[in-house]
C-alpha positions as CSV (number, residue, x, y, z in Angstrom):
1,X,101.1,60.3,61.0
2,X,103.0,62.0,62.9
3,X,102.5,59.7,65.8
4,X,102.9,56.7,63.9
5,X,106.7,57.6,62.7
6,X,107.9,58.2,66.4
7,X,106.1,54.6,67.1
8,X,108.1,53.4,63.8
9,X,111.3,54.8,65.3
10,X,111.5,54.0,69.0
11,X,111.0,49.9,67.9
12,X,113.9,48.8,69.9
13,X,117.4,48.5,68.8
14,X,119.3,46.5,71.5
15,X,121.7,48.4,73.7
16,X,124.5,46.0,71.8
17,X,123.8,43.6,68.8
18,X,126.3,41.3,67.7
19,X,124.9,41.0,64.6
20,X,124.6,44.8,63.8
21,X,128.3,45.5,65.3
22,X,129.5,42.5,62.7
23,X,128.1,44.4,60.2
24,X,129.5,47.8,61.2
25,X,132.8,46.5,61.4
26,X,132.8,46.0,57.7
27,X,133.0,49.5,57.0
28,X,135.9,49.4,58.7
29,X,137.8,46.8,56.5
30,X,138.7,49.5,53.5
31,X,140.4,51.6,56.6
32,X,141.7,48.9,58.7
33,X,145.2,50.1,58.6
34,X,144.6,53.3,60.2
35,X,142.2,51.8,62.5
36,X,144.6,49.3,63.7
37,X,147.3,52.0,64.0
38,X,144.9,54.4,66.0
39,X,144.4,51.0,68.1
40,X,148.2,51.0,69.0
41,X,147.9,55.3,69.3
42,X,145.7,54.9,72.1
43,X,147.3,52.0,74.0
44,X,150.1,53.7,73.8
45,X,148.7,57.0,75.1
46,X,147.0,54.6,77.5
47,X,151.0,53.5,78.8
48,X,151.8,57.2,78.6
49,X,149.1,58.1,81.0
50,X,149.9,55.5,83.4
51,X,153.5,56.1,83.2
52,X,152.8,59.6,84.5
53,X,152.0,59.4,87.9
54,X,154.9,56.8,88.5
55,X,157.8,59.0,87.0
56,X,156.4,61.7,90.3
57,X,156.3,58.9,92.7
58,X,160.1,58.4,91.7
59,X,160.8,61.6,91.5
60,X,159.3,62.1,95.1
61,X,160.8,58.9,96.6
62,X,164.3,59.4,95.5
63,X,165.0,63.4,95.3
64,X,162.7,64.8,97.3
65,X,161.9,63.0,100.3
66,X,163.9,59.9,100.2
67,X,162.7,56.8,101.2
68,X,163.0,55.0,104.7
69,X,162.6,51.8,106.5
70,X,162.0,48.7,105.0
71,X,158.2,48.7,103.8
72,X,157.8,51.5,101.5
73,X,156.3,50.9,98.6
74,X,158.7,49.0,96.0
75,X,158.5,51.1,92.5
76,X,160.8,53.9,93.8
77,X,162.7,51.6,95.4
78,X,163.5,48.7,93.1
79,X,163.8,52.0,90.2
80,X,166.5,53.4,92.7
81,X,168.3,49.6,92.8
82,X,168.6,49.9,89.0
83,X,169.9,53.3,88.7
84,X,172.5,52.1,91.5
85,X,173.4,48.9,89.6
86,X,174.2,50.9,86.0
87,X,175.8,53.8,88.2
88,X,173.3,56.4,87.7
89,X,173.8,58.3,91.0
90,X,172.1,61.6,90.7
91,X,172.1,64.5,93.0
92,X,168.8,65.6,94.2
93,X,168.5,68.6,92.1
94,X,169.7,67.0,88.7
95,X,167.2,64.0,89.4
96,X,164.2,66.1,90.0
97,X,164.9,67.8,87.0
98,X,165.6,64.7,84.8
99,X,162.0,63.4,86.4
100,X,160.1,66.4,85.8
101,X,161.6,66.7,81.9
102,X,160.8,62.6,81.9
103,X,157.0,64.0,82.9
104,X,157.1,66.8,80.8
105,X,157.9,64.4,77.9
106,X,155.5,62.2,78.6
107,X,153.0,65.0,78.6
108,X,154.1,66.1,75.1
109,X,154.1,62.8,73.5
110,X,150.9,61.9,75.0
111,X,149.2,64.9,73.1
112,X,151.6,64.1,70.1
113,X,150.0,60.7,69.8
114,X,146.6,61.6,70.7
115,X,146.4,64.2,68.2
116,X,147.6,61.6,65.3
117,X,144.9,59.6,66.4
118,X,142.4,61.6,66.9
119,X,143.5,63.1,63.4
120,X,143.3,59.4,62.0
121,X,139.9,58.4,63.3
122,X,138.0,61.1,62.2
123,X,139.7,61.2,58.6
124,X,138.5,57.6,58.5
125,X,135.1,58.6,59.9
126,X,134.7,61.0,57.4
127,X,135.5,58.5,54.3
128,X,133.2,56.1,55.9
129,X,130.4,58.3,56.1
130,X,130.5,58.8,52.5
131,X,130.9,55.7,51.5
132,X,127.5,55.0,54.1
133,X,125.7,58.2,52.2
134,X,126.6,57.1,48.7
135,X,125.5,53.3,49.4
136,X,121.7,54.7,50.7
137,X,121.7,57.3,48.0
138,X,122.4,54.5,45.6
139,X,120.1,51.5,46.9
140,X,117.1,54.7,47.2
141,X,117.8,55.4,43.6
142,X,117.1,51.5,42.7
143,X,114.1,51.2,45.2
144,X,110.8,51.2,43.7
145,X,108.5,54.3,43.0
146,X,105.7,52.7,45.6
147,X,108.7,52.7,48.4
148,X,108.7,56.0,48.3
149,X,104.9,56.6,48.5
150,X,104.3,54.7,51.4
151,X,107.7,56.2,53.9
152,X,108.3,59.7,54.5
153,X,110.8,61.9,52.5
154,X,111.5,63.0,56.0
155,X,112.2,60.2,57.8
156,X,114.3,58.9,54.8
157,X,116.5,62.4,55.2
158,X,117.3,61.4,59.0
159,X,118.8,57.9,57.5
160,X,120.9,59.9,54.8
161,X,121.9,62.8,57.7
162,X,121.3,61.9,61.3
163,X,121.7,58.3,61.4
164,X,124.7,58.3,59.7
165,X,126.1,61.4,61.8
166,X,125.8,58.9,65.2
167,X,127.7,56.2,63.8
168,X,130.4,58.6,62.9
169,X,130.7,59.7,66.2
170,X,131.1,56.0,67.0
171,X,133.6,55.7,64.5
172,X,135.7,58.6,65.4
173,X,135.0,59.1,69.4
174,X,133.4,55.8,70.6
175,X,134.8,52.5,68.6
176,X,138.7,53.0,69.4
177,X,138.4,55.2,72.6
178,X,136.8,52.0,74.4
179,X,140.1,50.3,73.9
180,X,142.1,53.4,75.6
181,X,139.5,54.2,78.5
182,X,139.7,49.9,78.9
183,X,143.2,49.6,78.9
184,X,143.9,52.8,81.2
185,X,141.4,50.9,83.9
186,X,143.3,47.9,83.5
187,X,146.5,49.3,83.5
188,X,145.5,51.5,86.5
189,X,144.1,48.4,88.4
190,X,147.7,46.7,88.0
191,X,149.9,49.6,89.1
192,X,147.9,50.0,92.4
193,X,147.9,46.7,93.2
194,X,151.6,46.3,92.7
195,X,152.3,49.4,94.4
196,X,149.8,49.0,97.7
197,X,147.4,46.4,97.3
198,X,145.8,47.0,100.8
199,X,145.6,50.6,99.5
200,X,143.9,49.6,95.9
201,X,141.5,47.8,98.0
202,X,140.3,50.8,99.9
203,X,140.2,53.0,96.7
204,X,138.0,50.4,94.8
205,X,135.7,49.9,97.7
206,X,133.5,52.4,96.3
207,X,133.5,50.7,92.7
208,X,130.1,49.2,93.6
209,X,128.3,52.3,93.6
210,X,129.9,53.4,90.5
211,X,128.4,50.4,89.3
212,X,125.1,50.7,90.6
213,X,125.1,54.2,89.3
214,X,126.2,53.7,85.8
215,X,123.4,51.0,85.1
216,X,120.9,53.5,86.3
217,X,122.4,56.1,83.9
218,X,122.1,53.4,81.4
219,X,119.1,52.5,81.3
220,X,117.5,56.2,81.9
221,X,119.7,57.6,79.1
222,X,119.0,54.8,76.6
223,X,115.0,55.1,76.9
224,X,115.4,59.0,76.6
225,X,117.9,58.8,73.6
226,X,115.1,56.8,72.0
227,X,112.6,59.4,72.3
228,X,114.4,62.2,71.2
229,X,115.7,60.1,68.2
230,X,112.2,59.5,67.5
231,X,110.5,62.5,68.2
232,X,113.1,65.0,65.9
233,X,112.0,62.0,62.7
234,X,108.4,63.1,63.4
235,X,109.7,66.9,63.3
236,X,111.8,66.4,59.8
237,X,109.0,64.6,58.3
238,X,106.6,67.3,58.9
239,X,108.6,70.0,58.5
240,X,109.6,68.4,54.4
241,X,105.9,67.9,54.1
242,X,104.6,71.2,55.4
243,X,107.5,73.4,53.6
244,X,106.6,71.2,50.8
245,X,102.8,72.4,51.0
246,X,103.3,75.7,52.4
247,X,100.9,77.1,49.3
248,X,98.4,74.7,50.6
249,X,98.7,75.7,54.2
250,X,98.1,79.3,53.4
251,X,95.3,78.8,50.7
252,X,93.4,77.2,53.4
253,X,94.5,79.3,56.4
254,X,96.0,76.7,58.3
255,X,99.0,78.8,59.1
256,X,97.5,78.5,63.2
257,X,96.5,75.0,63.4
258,X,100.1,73.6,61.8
259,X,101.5,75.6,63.8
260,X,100.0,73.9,66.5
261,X,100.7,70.7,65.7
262,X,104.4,72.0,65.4
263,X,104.2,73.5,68.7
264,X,103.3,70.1,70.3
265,X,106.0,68.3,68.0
266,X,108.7,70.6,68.9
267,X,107.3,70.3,72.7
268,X,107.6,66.8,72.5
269,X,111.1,66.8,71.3
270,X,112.1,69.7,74.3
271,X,110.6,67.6,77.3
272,X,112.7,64.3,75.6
273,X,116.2,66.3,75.9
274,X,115.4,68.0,78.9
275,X,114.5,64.1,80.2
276,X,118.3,63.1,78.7
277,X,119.6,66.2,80.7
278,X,118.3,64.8,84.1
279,X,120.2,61.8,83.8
280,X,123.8,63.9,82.7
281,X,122.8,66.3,85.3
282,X,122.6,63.5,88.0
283,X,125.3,60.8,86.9
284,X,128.1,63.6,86.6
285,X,128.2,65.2,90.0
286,X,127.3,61.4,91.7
287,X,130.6,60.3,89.9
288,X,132.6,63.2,91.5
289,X,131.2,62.9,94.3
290,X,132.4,59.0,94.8
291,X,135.5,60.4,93.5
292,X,135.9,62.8,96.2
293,X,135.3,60.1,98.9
294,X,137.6,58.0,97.0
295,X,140.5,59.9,97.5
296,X,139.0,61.0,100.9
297,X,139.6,57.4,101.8
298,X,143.2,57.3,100.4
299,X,143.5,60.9,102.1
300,X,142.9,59.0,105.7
301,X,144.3,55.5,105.0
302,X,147.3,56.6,102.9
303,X,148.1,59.0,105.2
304,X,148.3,57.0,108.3
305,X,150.6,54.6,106.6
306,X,152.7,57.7,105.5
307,X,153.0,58.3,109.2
308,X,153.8,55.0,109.8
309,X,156.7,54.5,107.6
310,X,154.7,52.0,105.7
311,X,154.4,53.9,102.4
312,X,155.9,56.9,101.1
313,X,155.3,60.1,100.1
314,X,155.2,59.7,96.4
315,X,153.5,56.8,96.2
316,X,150.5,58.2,98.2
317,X,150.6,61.4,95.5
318,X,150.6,58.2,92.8
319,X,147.6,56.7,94.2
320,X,145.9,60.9,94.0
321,X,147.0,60.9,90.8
322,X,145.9,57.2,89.7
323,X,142.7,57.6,91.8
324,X,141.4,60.7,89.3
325,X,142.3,59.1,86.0
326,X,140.9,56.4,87.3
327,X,137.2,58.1,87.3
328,X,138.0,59.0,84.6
329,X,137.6,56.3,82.4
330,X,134.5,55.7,84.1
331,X,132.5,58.4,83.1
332,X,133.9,58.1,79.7
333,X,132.3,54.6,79.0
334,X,129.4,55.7,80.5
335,X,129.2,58.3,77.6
336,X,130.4,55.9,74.9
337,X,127.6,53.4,75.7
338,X,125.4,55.8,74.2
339,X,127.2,56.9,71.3
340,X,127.3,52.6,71.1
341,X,123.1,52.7,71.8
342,X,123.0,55.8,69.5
343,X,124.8,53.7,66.9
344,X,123.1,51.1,67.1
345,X,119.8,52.5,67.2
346,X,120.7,54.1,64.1
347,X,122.4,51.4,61.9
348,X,119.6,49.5,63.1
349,X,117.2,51.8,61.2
350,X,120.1,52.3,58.1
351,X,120.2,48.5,57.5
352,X,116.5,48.3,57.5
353,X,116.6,50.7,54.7
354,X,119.2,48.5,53.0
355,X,117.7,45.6,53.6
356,X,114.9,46.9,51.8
357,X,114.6,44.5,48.7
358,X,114.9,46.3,45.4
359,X,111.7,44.9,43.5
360,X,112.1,46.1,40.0
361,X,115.5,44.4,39.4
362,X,118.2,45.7,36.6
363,X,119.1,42.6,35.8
364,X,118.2,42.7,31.9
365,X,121.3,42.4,29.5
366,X,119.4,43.5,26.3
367,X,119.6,46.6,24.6
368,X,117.5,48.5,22.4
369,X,118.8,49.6,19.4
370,X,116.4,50.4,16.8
371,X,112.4,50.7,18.5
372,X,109.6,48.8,16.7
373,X,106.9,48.5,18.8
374,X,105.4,48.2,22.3
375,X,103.0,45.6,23.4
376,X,100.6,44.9,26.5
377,X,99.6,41.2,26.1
378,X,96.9,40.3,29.2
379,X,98.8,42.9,31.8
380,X,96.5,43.0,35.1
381,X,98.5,45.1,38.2
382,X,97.2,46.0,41.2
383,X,98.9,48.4,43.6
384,X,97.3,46.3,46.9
385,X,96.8,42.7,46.7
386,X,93.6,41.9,44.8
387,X,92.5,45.4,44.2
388,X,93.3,45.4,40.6
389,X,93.9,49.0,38.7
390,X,94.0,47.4,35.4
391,X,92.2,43.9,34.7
392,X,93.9,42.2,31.4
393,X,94.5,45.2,29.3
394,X,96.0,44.4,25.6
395,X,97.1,46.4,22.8
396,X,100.2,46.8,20.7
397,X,101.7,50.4,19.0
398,X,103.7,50.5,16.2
399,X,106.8,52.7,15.6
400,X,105.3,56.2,14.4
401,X,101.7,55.4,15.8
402,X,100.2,58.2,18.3
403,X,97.7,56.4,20.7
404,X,95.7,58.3,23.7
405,X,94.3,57.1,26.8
406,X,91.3,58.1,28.4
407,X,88.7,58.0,31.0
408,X,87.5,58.8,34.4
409,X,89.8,59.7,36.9
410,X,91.5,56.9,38.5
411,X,90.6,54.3,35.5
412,X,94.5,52.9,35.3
413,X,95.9,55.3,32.8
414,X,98.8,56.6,34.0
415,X,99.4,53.4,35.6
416,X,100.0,52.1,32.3
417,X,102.9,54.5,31.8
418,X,104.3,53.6,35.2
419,X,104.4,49.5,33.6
420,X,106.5,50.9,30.4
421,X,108.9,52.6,32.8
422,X,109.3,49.0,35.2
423,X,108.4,51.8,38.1
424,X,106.7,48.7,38.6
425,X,105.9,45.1,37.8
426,X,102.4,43.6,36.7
427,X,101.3,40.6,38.9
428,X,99.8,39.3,35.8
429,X,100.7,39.3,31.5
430,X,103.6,40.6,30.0
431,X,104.9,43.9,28.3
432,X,106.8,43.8,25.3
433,X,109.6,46.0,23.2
434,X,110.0,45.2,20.0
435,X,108.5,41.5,20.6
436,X,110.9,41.0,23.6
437,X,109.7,41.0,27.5
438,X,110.6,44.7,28.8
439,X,112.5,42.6,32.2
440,X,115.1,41.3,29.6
441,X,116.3,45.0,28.7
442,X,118.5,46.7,30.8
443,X,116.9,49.6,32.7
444,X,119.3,52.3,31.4
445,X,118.1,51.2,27.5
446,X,114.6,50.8,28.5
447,X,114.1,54.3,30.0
448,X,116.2,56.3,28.0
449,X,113.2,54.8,24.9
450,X,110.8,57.4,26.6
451,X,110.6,60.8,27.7
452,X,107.9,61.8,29.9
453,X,105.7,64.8,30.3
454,X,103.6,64.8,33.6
455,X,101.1,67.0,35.2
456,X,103.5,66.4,38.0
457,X,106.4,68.1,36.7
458,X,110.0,68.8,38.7
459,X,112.1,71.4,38.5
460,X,115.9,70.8,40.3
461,X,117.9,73.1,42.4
462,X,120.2,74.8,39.6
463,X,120.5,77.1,36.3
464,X,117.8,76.7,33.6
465,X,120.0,74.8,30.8
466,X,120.3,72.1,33.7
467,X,117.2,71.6,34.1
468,X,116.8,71.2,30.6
469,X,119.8,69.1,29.7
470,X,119.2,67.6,33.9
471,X,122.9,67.8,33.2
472,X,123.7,65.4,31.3
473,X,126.7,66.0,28.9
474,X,125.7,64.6,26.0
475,X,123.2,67.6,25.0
476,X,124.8,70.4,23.6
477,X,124.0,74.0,25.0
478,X,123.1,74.4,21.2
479,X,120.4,71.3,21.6
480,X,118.9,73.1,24.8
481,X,118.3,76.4,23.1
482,X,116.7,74.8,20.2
483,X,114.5,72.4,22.4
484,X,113.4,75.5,24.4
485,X,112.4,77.3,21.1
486,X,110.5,75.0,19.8
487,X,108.3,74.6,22.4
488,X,108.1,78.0,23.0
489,X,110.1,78.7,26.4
490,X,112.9,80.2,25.2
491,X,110.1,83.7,25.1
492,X,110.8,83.8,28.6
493,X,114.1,81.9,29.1
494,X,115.5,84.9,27.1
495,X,113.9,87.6,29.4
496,X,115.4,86.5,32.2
497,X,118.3,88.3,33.7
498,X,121.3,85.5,32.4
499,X,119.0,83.7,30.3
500,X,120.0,79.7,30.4
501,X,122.5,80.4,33.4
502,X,119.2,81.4,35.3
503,X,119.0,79.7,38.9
504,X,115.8,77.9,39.2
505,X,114.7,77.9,42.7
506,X,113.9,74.6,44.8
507,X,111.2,72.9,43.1
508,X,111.1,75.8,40.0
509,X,109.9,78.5,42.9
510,X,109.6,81.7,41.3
511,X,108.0,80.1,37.8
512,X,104.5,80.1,36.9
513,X,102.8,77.1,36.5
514,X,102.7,77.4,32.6
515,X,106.5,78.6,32.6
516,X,107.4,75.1,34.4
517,X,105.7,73.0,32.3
518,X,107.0,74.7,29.2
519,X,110.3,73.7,30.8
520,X,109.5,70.0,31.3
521,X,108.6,70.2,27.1
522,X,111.9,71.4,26.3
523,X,113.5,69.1,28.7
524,X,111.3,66.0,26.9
525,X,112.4,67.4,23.3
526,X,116.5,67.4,24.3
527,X,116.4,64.1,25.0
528,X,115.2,63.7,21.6
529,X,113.3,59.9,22.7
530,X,112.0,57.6,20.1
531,X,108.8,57.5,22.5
532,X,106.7,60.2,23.9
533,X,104.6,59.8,26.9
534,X,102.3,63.1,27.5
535,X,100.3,62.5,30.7
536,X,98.3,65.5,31.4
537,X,100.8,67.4,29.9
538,X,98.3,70.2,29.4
539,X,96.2,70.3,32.3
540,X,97.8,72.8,34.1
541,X,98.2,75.6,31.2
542,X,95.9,78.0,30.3
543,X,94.3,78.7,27.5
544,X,96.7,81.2,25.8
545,X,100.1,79.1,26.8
546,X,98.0,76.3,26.0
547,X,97.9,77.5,22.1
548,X,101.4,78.3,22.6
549,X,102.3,74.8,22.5
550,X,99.7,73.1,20.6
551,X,102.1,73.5,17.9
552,X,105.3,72.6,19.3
553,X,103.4,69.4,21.1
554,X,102.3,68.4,17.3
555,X,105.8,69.1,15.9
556,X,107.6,66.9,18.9
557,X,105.1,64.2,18.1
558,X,106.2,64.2,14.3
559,X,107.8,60.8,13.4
560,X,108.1,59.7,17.3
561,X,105.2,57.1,18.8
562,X,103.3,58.9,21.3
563,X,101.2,58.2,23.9
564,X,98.9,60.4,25.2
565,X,96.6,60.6,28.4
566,X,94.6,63.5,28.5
567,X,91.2,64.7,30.0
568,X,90.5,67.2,27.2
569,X,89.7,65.6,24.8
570,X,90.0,67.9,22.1
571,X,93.6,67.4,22.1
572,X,93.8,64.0,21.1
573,X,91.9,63.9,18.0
574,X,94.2,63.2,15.7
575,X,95.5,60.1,17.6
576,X,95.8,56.8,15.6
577,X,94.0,55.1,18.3
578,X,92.0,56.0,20.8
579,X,92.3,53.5,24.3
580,X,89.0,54.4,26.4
581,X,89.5,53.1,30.2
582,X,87.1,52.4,32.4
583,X,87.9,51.0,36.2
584,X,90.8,49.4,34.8
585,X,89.6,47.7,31.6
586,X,89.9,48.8,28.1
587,X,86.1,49.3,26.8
588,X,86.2,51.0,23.7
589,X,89.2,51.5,21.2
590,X,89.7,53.0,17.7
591,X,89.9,56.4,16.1
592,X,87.9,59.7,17.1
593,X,85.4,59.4,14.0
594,X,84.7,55.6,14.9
595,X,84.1,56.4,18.9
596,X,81.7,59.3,18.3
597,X,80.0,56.7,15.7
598,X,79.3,54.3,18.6
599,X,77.0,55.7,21.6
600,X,79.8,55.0,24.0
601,X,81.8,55.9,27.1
602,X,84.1,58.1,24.9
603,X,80.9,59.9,22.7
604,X,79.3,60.6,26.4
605,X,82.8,62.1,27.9
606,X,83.7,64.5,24.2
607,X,79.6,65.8,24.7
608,X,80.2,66.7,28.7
609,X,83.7,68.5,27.9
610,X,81.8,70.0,24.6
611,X,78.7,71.9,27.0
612,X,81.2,72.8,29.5
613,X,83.1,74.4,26.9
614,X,80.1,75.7,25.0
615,X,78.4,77.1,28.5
616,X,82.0,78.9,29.3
């Protein structure tokens, strides 16, 4: 499986897609006001950085070592003709110490302005990852229940945390910084040209093996990125599956084998970073090194024209200075192309999960006020194409009616459950409330008809009376204590150390079995629901809390329709009907006397439980 998500996650995302960019972008438009003014932030610590160097090279030109001859280079110079023309005359010591408070200045605003922005970006990458999180919590919570049965809870944690953690960084450190590193190259490129052009041209000579290199860190660090994107989705998804089923792992002494398999998981994931570090490891030092034989170059041409009176001394420490933040840049786009891949790769895999198409569709506008009855007229459904789990099953249940469904193992009757809820739709038929298709109701009044009991029960992260109430405001405290008496919880409830304000442990740990499903009763009753759905409700108890809440099952059934899927069928007896399934079809129906009367499915299942019971 394992395999097969890491195959599912390095399906390529382009190093740039227009389309997916568009798309990011739009999550952008609530903010665009502070991304615009971070835009300006940036190009104007962009003009602060280039101004730098040049405010030296004056500095130098004029007050230090003043220019000479005729073919210096013409910043200082033309600066000096403009001080002259306003009658600015400075003596050396005042104008090198207006230039180095003009630097100083420059320094301070710079990290003025870049701290605004930076403060800006990530403020707005912080609101736009929760609007990202709340907009794939929210399309998860409309998908359907067979979504979430074929994709790993794993893998759909990286979307919610991961993903959504590499577009911030694009957002905060990546999107706007390519317009500063961009315009500082530009701006660079111009200054050196209209300083020395003959020296630019020496000092970009080299650009072709920065070139060279940065494609090959490209490419190397895109592939690599891939795979360790990939390969820590394989390690969430087994480590939420294996935590999951640590009670299994241990029952069965797996503990060495998984860890194993986690070994070679957490292996694979180790040799995919240390891959990603060869590529940092080698494109870092190669970029200083062409940096060093950059300035090496301006070192022995600048210098010679120095000594020839064809350029001055603070223009050639311009070009040192211009030649350094020049690499700079560089390097830095080199990095944000792969918080762009990273991004992409991820919203790539984010979008996919929005695009998902919500099958079971809230578009309904009825309500349900008063409940009548419920009716299956023809339904067939089948989870996979043809293979149908129920094959044109009808009946109808009146208001107050109990009905049970039973059979083998795997005969369609809890699917019939998951129909009444629209966790999913029949291919085939139609389900009615009170004489109306179930797709004209709104969800919220179709679901809050039922409450369920499953042999599957949940228990949430929080206190006891949460779990009872999930919540939800509308339930008194009062309502919870009464639900959890009469179904016989509150015997423990009230033994625990704060009662209702008892934490419950992820997924009820610390519970027994019985004590959860006790729980999951109360939590059924507080809802108070004009229809109960018991699925297996019982086969997880044992006998004694079993006879504990016979009586509290038969009170909660009192003047609400029920439906009941059990395999012991002793505790359906008293059912108005009786639905008998077999491989998806209803065979027999009617009431316990009139099934043991017919030499039947349901006479042959009630005399197996009966020996088993008898030979116990």
């Amino acid at each position: 499986m394992t395999d097969a998500i890491e195959k599912h996650e390095d399906e390529g995302a382009k190093a740039f897609d227009k389309h997916l960019a568009r798309r990011l972008l739009r999550y952008l438009k609530p903010y665009r006001v502070r991304a615009a003014t971070s835009v300006g932030l940036v190009i104007f610590s962009s003009l602060l950085e280039i101004a730098g160097p040049a405010i030296i090279a004056i500095g130098v030109d004029l007050y230090v070592k003043p220019l000479s001859g005729a073919n210096t280079v013409g910043i200082s110079e033309r600066f000096g003709h403009w001080l002259a023309a306003h009658g600015w005359n400075f003596t050396p010591l005042v104008g090198i110490n207006i230039a180095a408070t003009l630097y100083f200045v420059t320094l301070f605003a710079d990290f003025a302005v870049l701290y605004t922005q930076m403060v800006l970006m990530n403020l707005m990458g912080q609101y736009i990852m929760y609007d990202l999180r709340k907009e794939i919590f929210s399309h998860l919570q409309r998908l359907n229940v067979q979504f979430f049965d074929r994709n790993p809870v794993g893998r759909l944690m990286t979307r919610v945390t991961t993903d959504v953690d590499a577009l911030n960084d694009m957002f905060t450190a990546g999107f706007v910084a390519i317009f500063g590193d961009i315009f500082v190259l530009v701006g660079i490129v111009i200054v050196l040209f209209w300083m020395n052009w003959r020296m630019a041209l020496v000092l970009f000579s080299i650009t072709p093996l920065i070139v060279l290199v940065s494609i090959w860190f490209r490419r190397g660090a895109r592939i690599t990125y891939r795979q360790v994107r990939a390969r820590i989705a394989a390690i969430n998804a087994f480590l939420q599956e294996h935590i999951s089923g640590m009670s299994t792992v241990q029952l069965f002494n797996r503990e060495a084998r998984e860890a194993e398999k986690f070994d070679q998981l957490n292996a694979r994931h180790r040799d995919a970073n240390i891959d990603s570090i060869f590529y940092y490891a080698v494109f870092y030092p190669v970029i200083e090194l062409i940096q060093t034989i950059g300035i090496a170059l301006i070192v022995w041409y600048g210098g010679g024209q120095v000594l020839r009176n064809t350029l001055s001394v603070g223009a050639l420490i311009a070009f040192f200075q211009y030649a350094q933040r020049f690499y700079e840049p560089i390097s830095d786009l080199s990095e944000k192309y792969n918080i762009l891949q990273a991004a992409m790769a991820a919203s790539e895999r984010i979008f996919k999960l929005l695009d998902t198409p919500v099958q079971i569709k809230d578009d309904g506008t009825r309500t349900i006020d008063t409940f009548q009855s419920i009716e299956f007229r023809n339904v067939s459904f089948a989870y996979n194409d043809e293979e149908w789990v129920l094959k044109n099953v009808s009946f109808r249940l009146e208001r107050g009616e109990r009905v049970a469904l039973v059979g083998h193992t795997g005969a369609g009757k809890t699917t019939v459950t998951a129909l009444l809820l629209r966790f999913y739709e029949p291919q085939r038929g139609e389900i009615l409330v009170n004489g109306i298709n179930i797709r004209e109701y709104t969800l919220e009044s179709l679901r809050s008809l039922y409450a369920i009991v499953q042999q599957d029960f949940f228990l949430f992260t929080g206190t006891v009376a949460q779990n009872i109430s999930l919540a939800d405001p509308k339930i008194a405290p009062e309502a919870v204590r009464e639900a959890a008496r009469r179904v016989q919880a509150s015997r423990f409830v009230e033994r625990l150390p704060k009662t209702y304000d008892a934490e419950v442990r992820e997924r009820g740990a610390g519970f027994s079995v019985g004590e959860k499903q006790l729980l999951s009763f109360a939590r059924a009753l507080a809802f108070n629901p004009p229809v109960l759905i018991l699925d297996e409700a019982t086969s997880s108890i044992d006998t004694e809390t079993e006879r504990l809440i016979q009586e509290a099952i038969q009170t909660l059934m009192e003047g609400r329709t029920s439906i009941v899927i059990a395999h012991r069928l002793s505790t359906i007896r008293s059912a108005d009907m009786i639905l008998v399934f077999h491989h998806g079809e209803i065979r027999e129906r009617g009431t316990h006397e009139e099934l043991m009367q017919i030499d039947g499915l349901y006479r042959k299942l009630y005399e197996i439980q009966y020996r088993e019971a008898v030979t116990a």
